[in-house]
ZASE-901192 format. One line per 2 residues: number of its first residue (from 1); for each residue x, y, z of C-alpha. Coordinates in nm, 2 decimals, always signed. Example, Ala and Ser with C-alpha at 12.3 -4.5 7.8 and 13.67 -1.06 7.14 Angstrom:
<pts>
1	+1.23,-0.45,+0.78  +1.37,-0.11,+0.71
</pts>
This chain:
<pts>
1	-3.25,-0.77,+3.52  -2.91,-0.83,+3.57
3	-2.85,-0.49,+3.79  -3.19,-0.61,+4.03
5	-3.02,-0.95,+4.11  -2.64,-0.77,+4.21
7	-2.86,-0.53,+4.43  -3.04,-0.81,+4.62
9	-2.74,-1.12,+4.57  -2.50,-1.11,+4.83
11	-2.37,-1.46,+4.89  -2.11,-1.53,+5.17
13	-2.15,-1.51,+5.56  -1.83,-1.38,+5.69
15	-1.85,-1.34,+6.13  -1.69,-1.03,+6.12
17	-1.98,-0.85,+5.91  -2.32,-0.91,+6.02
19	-2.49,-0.78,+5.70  -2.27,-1.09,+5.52
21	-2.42,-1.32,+5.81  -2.77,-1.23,+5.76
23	-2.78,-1.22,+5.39  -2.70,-1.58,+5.35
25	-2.69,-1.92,+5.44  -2.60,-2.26,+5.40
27	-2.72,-2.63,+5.36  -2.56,-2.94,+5.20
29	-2.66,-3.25,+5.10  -2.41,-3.51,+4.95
31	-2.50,-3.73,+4.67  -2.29,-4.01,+4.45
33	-2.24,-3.81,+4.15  -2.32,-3.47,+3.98
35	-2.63,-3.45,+3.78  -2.72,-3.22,+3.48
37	-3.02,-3.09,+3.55  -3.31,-2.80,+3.36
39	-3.31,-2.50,+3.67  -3.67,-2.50,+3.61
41	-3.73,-2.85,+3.66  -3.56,-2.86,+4.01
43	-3.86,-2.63,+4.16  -4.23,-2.69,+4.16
45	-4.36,-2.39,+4.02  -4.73,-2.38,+4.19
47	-4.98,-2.15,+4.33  -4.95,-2.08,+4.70
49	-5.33,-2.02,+4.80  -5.43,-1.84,+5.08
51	-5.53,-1.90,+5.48  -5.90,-1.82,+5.45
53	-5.99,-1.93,+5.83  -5.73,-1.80,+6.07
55	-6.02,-1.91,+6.36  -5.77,-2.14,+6.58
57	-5.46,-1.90,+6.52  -5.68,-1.61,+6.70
59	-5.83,-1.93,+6.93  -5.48,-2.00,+7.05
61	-5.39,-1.62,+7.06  -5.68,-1.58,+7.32
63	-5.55,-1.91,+7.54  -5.22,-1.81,+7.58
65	-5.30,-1.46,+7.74  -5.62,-1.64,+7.93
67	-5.36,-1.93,+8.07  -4.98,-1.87,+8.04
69	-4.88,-1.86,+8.42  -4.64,-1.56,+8.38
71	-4.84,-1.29,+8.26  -4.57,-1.02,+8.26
73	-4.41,-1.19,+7.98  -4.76,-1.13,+7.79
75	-4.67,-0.84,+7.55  -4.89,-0.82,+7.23
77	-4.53,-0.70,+7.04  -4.34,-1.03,+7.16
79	-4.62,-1.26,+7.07  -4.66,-1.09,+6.72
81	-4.26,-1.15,+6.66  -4.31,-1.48,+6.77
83	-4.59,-1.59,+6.55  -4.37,-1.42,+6.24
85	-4.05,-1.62,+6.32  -4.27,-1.95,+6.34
87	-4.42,-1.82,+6.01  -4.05,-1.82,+5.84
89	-3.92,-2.10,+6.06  -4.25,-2.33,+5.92
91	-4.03,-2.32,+5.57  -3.75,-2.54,+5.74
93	-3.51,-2.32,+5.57  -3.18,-2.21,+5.73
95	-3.11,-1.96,+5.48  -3.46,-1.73,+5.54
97	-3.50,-1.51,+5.91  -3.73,-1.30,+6.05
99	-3.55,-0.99,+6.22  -3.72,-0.75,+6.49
101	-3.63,-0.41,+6.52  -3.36,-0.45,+6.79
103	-3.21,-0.72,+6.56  -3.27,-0.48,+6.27
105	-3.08,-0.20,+6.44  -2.77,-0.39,+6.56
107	-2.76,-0.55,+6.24  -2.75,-0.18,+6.07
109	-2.53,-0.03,+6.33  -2.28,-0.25,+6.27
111	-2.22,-0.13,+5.94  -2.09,+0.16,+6.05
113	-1.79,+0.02,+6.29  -1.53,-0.17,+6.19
115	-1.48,-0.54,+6.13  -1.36,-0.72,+6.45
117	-1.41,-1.10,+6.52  -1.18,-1.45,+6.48
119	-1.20,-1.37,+6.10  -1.45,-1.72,+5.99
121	-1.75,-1.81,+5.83  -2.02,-1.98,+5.96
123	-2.39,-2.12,+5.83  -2.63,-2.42,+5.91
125	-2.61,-2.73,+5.78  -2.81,-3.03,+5.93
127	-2.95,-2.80,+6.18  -2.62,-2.77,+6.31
129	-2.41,-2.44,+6.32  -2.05,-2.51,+6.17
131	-1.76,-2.30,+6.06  -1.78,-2.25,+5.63
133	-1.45,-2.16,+5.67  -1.13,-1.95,+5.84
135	-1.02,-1.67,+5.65  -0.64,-1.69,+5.53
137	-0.49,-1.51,+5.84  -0.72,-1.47,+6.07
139	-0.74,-1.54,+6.42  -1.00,-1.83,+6.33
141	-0.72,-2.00,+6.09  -0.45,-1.93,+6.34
143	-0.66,-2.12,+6.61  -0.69,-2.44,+6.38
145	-1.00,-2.38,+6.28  -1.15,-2.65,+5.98
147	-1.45,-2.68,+5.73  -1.72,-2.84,+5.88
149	-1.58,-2.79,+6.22  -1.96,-2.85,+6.44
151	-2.02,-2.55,+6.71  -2.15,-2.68,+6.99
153	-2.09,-2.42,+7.21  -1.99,-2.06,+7.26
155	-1.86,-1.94,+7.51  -2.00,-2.24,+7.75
157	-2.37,-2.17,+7.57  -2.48,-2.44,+7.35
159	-2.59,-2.34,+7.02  -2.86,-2.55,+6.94
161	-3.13,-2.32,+7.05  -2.98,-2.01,+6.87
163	-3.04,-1.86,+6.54  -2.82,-1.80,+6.30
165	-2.81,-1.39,+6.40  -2.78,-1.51,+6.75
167	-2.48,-1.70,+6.73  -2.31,-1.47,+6.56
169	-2.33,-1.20,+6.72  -2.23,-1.36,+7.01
171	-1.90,-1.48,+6.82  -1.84,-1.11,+6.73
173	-1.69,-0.87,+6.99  -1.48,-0.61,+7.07
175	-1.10,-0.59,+6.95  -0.87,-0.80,+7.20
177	-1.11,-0.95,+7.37  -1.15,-1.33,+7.37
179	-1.43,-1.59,+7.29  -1.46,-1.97,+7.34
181	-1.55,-2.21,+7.10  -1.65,-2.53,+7.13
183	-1.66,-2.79,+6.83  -1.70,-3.10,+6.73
185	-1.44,-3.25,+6.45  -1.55,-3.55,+6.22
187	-1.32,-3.85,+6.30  -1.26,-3.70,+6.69
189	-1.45,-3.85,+6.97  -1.43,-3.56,+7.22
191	-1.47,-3.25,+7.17  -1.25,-2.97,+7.18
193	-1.25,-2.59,+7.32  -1.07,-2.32,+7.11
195	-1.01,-1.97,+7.26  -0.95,-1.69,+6.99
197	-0.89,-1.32,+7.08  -1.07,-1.09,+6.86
199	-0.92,-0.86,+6.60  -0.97,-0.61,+6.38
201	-1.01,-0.81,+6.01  -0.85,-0.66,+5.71
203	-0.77,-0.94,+5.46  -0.65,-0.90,+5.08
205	-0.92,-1.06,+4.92  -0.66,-1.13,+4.60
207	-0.34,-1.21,+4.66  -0.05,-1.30,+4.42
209	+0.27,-1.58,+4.48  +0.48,-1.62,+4.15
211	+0.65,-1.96,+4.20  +1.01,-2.00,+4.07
213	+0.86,-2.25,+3.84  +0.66,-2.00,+3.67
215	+0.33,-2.10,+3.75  +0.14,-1.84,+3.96
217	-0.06,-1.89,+4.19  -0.33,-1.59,+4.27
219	-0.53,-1.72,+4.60  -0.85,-1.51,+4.65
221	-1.01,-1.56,+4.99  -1.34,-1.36,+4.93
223	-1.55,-1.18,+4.67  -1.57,-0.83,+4.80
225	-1.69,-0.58,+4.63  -1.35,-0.46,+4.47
227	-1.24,-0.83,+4.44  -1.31,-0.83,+4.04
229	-1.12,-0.50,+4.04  -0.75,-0.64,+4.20
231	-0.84,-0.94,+4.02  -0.85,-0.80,+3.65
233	-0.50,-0.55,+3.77  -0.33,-0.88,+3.83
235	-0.44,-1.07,+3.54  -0.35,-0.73,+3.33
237	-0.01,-0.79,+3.50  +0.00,-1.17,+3.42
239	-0.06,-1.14,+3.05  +0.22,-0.96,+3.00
241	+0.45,-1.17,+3.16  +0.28,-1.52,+3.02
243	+0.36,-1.75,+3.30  +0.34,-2.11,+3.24
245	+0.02,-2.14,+3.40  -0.22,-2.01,+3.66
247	-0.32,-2.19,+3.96  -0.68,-2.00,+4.10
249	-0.67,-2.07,+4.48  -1.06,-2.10,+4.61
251	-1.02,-2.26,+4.88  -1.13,-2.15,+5.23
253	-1.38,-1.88,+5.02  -1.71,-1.90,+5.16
255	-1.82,-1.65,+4.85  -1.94,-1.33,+4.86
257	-2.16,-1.10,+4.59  -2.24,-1.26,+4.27
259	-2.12,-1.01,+4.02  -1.79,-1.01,+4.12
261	-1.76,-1.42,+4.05  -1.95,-1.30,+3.70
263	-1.69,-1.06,+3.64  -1.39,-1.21,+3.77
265	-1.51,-1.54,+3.52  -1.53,-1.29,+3.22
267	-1.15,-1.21,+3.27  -1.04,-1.57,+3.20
269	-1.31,-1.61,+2.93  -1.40,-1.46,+2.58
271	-1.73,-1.63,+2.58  -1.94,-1.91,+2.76
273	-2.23,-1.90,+2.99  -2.15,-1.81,+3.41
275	-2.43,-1.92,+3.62  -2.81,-2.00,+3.59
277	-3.07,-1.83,+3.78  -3.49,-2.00,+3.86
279	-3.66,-1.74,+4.04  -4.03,-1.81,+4.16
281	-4.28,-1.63,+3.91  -3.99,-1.52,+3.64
283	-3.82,-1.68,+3.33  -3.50,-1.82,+3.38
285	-3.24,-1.62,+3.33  -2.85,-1.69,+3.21
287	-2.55,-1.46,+3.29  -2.32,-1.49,+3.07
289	-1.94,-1.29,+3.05  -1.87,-1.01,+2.89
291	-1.64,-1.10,+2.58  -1.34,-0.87,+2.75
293	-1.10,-1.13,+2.89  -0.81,-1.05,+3.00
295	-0.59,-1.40,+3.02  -0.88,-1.61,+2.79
297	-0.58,-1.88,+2.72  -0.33,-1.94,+2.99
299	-0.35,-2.33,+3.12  -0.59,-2.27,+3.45
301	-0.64,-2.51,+3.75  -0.91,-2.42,+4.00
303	-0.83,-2.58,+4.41  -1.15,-2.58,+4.60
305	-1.23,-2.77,+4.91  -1.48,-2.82,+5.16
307	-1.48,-2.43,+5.27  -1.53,-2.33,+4.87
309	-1.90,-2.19,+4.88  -2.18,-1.97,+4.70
311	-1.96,-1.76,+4.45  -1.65,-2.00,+4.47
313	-1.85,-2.26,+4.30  -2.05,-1.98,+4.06
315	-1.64,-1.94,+3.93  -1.50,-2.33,+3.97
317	-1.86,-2.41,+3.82  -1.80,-2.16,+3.54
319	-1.48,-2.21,+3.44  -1.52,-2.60,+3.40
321	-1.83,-2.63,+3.26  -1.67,-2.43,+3.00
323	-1.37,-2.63,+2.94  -1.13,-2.32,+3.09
325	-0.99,-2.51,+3.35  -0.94,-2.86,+3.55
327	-1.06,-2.83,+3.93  -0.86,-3.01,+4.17
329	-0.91,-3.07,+4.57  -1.21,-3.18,+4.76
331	-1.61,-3.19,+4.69  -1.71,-2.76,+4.77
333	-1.96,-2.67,+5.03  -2.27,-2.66,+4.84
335	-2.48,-2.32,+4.83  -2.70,-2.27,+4.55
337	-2.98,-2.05,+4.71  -3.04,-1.68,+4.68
339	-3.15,-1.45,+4.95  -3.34,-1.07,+4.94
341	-3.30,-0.89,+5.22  -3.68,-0.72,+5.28
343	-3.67,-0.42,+5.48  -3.97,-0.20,+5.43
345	-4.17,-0.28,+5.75  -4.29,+0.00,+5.91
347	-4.12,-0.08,+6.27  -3.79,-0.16,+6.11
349	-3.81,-0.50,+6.12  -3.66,-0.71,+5.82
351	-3.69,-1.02,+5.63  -3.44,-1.23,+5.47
353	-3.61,-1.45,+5.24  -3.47,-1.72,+4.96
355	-3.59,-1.59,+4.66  -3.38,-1.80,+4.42
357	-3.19,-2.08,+4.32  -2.85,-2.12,+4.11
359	-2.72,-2.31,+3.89  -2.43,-2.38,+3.69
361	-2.39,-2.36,+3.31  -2.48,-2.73,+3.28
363	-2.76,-2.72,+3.50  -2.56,-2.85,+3.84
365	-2.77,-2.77,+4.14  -2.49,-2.67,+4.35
367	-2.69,-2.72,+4.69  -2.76,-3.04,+4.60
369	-2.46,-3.16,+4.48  -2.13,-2.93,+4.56
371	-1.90,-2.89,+4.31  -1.73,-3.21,+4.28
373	-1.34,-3.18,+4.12  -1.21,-3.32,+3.81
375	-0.94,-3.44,+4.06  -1.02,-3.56,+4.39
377	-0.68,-3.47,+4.65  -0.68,-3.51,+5.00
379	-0.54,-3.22,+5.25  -0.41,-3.33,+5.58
381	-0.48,-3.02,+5.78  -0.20,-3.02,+6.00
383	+0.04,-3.10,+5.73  -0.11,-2.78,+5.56
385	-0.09,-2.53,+5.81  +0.28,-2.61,+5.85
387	+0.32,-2.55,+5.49  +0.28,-2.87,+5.30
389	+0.02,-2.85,+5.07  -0.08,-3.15,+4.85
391	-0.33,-3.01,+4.65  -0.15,-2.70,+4.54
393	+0.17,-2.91,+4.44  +0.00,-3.19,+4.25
395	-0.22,-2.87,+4.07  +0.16,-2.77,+4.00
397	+0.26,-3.06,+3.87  -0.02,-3.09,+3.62
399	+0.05,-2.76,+3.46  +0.33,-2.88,+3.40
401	+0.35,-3.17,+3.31  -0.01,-3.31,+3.20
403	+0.01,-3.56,+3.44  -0.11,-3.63,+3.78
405	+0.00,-3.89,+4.08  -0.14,-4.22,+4.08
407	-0.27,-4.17,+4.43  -0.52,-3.86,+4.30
409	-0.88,-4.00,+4.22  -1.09,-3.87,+3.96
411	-1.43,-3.93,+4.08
</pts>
């Protein structure tokens, strides 16, 4: 069972890599306070019956090709990809898309080439596109990109009228070229137009700082698919040295496939539970670790912030439910939905489809809620990108020490 759900769970939308972009999305909704919640009680679990009279559908079929002044633009093919995307668009879900076969093909093409863009993640939220997050070094970070930075236009387009596949493919491009973006910040009243220059992306997904006060601080920007391997070498590394503490940078790390957050949790753990799963018409299921950790017992802070998402919060959500670790920073993104990518359609078209919802071992509904941390910090974004960082020293300081600032909340 497990095996089915790392086939089809692929949880991050990085710009550079459309299979990312198309395999997820995301939605938030904020709310007061977390809530434990029973997975299965957070879904209706009811019968979908069937359209037995599909009389005005066909009615309305008929009208457009009698009426519709343009009659060139009258393909059977367009109209039928048309009434399939208002099929999957009738769900008001973000996360779910109907792809044609020229969408299909790009899509599938790309994976062959290599990985050029500005280096950021991008989803829905509010009906709005927004940046999830810039990748440590990119082009998108270099530019001042910022969670929850609004898109409201690309290259002098405006996004509203795009889908998710659209917009980023139009972000994507050729290496050295440039692209325009234009956002909307909260607390700005105008908006703002950022050029970035396209490059080839190639970013350590694990990397490891060893602070001369001997707390190390191991920063993983995504979960790639040999993110759990670099992870467990420099953990193996770590517990020989027995620093005085670990500080496990997810910030900025819009996720990425689920059994690396599963593994990577099973390194730091002996036991304890990793994520709950509700899928429609199946038991809930529970992954759990694996009972070989690696560093079970050095003191562990987690930093998230608004550009933590999907398997970030699987990990922060993990390794505080289970007392590992205290999580400091700002509320995560909040993506708790699964999606299966459906491709055997006999045109090549594909589907991408939510098919499940997460959870965390006490039941959290992430989309609902976000990760919230045990120690609320705020990150003045200029400030950080010339090298002051609040969060990580006051993380510091409470390996340390025990003991955190006055000015930090604890919500």
């Amino acid at each position: 069972m497990q095996k089915d759900l790392q086939k089809k769970i692929l949880i991050t939308l990085i710009v550079v890599l459309p299979i990312i972009a198309y395999l997820v999305g995301f939605q938030i909704a904020s709310r007061d306070s977390v809530v434990a919640i029973k997975p299965a009680a957070v879904v209706a679990t009811k019968e979908v019956s069937d359209v037995s009279d599909l009389k005005m559908f066909w009615q309305v079929w008929e009208k457009v090709k009698e009426k519709y002044v343009d009659i060139e633009d009258l393909t059977p093919q367009k109209m039928m990809y048309g009434a399939i995307r208002g099929i999957v668009e009738s769900l008001g879900d973000p996360h779910s898309e109907f792809l044609d076969p020229t969408q299909s093909k790009e899509f599938l093409d790309s994976l062959e080439g290599n990985l050029t863009g500005i280096g950021a993640e991008v989803g829905i939220r509010d009906s709005s596109l927004i940046i999830v997050s810039p990748l440590r070094g990119s082009p998108a970070e270099k530019a001042g990109l910022l969670p929850g930075d609004h898109i409201f236009k690309i290259d002098g387009e405006i996004t509203t009228h795009l889908s998710l596949f659209e917009a980023v493919e139009k972000i994507r491009g050729k290496e050295g070229t440039q692209v325009t973006i234009t956002i909307f910040r909260e607390g700005e009243v105008e908006s703002r137009d950022v050029t970035i220059t396209r490059e080839f992306i190639d970013v350590d997904s694990v990397v490891v700082t060893k602070r001369e006060d001997g707390i190390t601080l191991i920063t993983v920007s995504t979960f790639a698919d040999d993110t759990a391997i670099e992870f467990k070498k420099v953990l193996a590394q770590l517990a020989a040295e027995k620093p005085k503490g670990v500080i496990l940078d997810l910030r900025f790390n819009g996720g990425g496939f689920l059994d690396a957050a599963v593994e990577m949790a099973s390194q730091l753990m002996s036991e304890g539970e990793v994520v709950k799963i509700y899928e429609r018409g199946k038991s809930d299921q529970t992954l759990s670790v694996s009972g070989f950790a690696v560093l079970p017992q050095t003191p562990l802070v987690v930093l998230i912030n608004e550009g933590s998402a999907s398997s970030s919060e699987i990990l922060a959500g993990a390794l505080r439910d289970n007392g590992r670790a205290k999580i400091f920073g700002k509320k995560s993104f909040g993506k708790g939905t699964v999606q299966e990518l459906i491709r055997d359609f006999a045109d090549g078209s594909m589907l991408r489809i939510t098919v499940a919802k997460w959870f965390t071992p006490k039941g959290v509904d992430v989309t609902a809620e976000g990760i919230h941390p045990d120690f609320e910090i705020n990150l003045n974004a200029k400030e950080f990108f010339a090298g002051k960082d609040t969060q990580l020293d006051a993380a510091a300081k409470y390996l340390l020490t025990g003991k955190v600032e006055k000015s930090v909340t604890n919500p």
